[in-house]
C-alpha beads as a LAMMPS data file, in Angstrom:
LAMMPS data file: protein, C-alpha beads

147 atoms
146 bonds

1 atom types
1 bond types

-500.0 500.0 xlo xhi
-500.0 500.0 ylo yhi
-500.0 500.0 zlo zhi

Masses

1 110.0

Atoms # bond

1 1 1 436.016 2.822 -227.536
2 1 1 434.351 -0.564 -227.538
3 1 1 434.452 -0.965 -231.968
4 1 1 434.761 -3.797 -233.501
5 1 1 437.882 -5.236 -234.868
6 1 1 436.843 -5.607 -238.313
7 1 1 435.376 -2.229 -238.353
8 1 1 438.914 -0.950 -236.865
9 1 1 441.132 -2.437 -239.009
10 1 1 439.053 -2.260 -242.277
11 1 1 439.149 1.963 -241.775
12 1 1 442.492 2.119 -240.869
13 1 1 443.880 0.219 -243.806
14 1 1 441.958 2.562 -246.206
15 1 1 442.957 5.905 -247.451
16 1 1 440.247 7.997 -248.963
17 1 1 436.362 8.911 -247.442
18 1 1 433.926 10.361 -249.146
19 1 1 432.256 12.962 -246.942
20 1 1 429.055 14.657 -247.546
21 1 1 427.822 17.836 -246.351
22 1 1 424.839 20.110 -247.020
23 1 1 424.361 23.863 -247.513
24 1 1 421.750 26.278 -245.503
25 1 1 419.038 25.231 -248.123
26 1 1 419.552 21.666 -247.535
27 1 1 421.388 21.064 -250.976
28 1 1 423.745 17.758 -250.351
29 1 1 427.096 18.046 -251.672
30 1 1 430.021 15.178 -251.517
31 1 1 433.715 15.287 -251.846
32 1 1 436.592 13.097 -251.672
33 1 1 439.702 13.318 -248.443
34 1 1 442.439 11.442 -248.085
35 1 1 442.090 10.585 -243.872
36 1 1 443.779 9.221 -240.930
37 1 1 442.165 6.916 -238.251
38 1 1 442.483 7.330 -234.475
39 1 1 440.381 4.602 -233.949
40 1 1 441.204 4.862 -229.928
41 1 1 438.972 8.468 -229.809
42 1 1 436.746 7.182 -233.077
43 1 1 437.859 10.074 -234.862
44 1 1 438.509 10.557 -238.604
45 1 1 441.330 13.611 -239.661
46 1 1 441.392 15.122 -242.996
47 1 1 443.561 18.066 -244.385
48 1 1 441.608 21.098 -246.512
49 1 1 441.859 24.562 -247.670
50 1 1 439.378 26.450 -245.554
51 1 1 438.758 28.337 -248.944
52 1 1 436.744 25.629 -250.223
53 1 1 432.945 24.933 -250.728
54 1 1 432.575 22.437 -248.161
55 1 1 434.689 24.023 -245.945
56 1 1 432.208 26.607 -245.838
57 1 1 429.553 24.069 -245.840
58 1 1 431.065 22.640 -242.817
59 1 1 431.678 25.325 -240.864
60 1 1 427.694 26.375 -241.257
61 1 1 426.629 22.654 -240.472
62 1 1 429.178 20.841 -238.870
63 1 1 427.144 17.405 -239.491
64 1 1 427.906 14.938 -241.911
65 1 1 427.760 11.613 -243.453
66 1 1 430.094 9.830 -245.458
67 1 1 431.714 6.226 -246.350
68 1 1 434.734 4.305 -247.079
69 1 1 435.223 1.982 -249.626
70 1 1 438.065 -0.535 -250.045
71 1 1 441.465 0.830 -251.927
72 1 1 441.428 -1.988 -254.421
73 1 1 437.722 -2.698 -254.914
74 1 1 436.919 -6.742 -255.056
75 1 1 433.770 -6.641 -257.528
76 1 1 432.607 -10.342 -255.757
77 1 1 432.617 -9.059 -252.445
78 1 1 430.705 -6.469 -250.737
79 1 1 432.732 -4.195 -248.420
80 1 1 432.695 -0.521 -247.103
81 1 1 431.673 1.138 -244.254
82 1 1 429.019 4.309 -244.176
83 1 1 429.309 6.661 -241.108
84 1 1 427.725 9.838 -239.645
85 1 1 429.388 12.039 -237.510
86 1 1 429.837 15.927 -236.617
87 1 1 432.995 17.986 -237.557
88 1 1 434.631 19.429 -234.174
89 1 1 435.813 22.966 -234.318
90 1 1 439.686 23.121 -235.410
91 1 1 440.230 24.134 -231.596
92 1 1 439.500 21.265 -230.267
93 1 1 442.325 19.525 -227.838
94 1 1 442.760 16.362 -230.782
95 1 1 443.936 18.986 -233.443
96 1 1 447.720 18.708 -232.448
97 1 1 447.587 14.864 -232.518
98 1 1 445.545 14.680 -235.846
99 1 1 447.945 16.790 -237.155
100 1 1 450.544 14.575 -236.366
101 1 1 448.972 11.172 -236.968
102 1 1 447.973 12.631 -241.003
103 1 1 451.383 13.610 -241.610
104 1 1 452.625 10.385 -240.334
105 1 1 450.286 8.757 -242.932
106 1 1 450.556 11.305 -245.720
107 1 1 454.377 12.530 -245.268
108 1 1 453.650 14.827 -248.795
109 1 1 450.751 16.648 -247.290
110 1 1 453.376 18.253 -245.297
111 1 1 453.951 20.348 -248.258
112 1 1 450.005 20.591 -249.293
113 1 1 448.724 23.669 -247.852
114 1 1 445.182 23.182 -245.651
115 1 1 444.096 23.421 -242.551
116 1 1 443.565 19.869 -240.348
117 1 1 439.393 18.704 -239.816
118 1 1 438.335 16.412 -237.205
119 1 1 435.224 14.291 -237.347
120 1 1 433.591 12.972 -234.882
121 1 1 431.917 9.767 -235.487
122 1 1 428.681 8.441 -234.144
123 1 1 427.671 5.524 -235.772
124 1 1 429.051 2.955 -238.465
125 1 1 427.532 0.584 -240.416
126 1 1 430.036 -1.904 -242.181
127 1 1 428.808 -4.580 -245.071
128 1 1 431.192 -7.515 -245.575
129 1 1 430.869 -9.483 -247.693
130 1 1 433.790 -11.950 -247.030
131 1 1 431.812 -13.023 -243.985
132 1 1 428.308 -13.574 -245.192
133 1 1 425.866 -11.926 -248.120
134 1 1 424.376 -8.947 -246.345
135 1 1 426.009 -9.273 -243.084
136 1 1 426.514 -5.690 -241.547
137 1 1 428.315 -4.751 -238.790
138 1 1 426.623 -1.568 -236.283
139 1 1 428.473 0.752 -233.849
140 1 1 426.581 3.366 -232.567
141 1 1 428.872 5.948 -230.089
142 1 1 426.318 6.828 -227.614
143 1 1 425.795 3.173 -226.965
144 1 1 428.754 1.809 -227.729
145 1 1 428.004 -1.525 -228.668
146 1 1 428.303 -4.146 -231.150
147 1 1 425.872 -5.718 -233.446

Bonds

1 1 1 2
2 1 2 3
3 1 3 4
4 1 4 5
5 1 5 6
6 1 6 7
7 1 7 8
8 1 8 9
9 1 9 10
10 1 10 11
11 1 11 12
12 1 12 13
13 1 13 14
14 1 14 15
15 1 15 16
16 1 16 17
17 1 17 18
18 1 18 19
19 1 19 20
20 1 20 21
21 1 21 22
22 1 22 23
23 1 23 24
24 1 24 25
25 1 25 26
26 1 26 27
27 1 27 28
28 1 28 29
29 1 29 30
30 1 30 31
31 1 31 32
32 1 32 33
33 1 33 34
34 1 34 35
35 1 35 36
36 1 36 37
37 1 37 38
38 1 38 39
39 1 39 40
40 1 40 41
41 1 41 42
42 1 42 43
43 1 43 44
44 1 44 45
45 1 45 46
46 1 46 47
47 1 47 48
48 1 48 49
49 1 49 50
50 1 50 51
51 1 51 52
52 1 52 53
53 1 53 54
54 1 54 55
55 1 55 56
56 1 56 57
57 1 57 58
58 1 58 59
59 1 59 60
60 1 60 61
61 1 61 62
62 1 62 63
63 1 63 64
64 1 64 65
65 1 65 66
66 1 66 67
67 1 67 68
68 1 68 69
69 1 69 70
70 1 70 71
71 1 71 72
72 1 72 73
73 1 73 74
74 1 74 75
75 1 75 76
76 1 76 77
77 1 77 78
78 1 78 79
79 1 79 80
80 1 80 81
81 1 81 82
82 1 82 83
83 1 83 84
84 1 84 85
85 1 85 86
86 1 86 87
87 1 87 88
88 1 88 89
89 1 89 90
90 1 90 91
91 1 91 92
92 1 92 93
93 1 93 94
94 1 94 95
95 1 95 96
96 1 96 97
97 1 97 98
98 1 98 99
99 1 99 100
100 1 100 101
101 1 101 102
102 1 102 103
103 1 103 104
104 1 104 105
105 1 105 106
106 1 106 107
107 1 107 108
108 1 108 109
109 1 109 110
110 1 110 111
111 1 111 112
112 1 112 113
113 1 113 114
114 1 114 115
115 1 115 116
116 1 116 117
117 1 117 118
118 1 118 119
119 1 119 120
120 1 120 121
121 1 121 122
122 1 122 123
123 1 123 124
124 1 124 125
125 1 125 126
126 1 126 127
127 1 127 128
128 1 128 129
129 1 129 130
130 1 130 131
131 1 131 132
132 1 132 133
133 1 133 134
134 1 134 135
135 1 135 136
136 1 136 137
137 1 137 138
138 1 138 139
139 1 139 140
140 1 140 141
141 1 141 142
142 1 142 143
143 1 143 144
144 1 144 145
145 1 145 146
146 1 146 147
């Protein structure tokens, strides 16, 4: 994957999304994840019950939206990242791995029941503010290039 540094570092240094989904009527609905970054595949992993509304959301629509914002939130500078991207289906040949790398990151959630999500990402579009007033950042998958 050809993303930019900033964009790579800012996501993996961050700990909680906020995804949203919609139901079959179109109704949006957001929630919160804790995540891991393999920013070598540009995939996001999160850990949830599969009894839960967006769970079922997801596994109806599998495509979603979301965004990052920084841990500690700088009220003079302008940073986050918003994303859209597909979930895969939990059989996919990353779910071993993103197991693996979210327990590395989140040693509790080994004791957290849920079942391991994978999104897919396919484009990114990161404000920061440290470099410029309303510079962005772009990374689209299907092209894979930077802006």
């Amino acid at each position: 994957m050809n993303m930019n540094e900033n964009i790579k570092k800012f996501i993996e240094h961050q700990t909680c999304a906020t995804i949203c989904c919609v139901d079959e009527l179109g109704a949006a609905y957001c929630f919160s994840c804790f995540y891991a970054f393999d920013h070598k595949e540009g995939l996001l992993y999160f850990k949830s019950l599969a009894t839960s509304q967006h769970s079922g959301m997801i596994r109806k629509n599998p495509f979603i939206a979301g965004s990052i914002l920084p841990n500690k939130l700088n009220p003079f500078i302008i940073k986050g990242i918003q994303f859209t991207g597909v979930v895969l289906d939990a059989r996919e040949e990353f779910l071993e791995e993103a197991a693996a790398m979210y327990h590395k990151k989140y040693p509790i959630a080994h004791a957290v029941p849920g079942d391991m999500w994978i999104i897919q990402i396919y484009h990114i579009k990161m404000t920061d503010g440290a470099i410029g007033v309303g510079e962005k950042i772009l990374w689209d998958r299907n092209s894979d290039v930077l802006q």
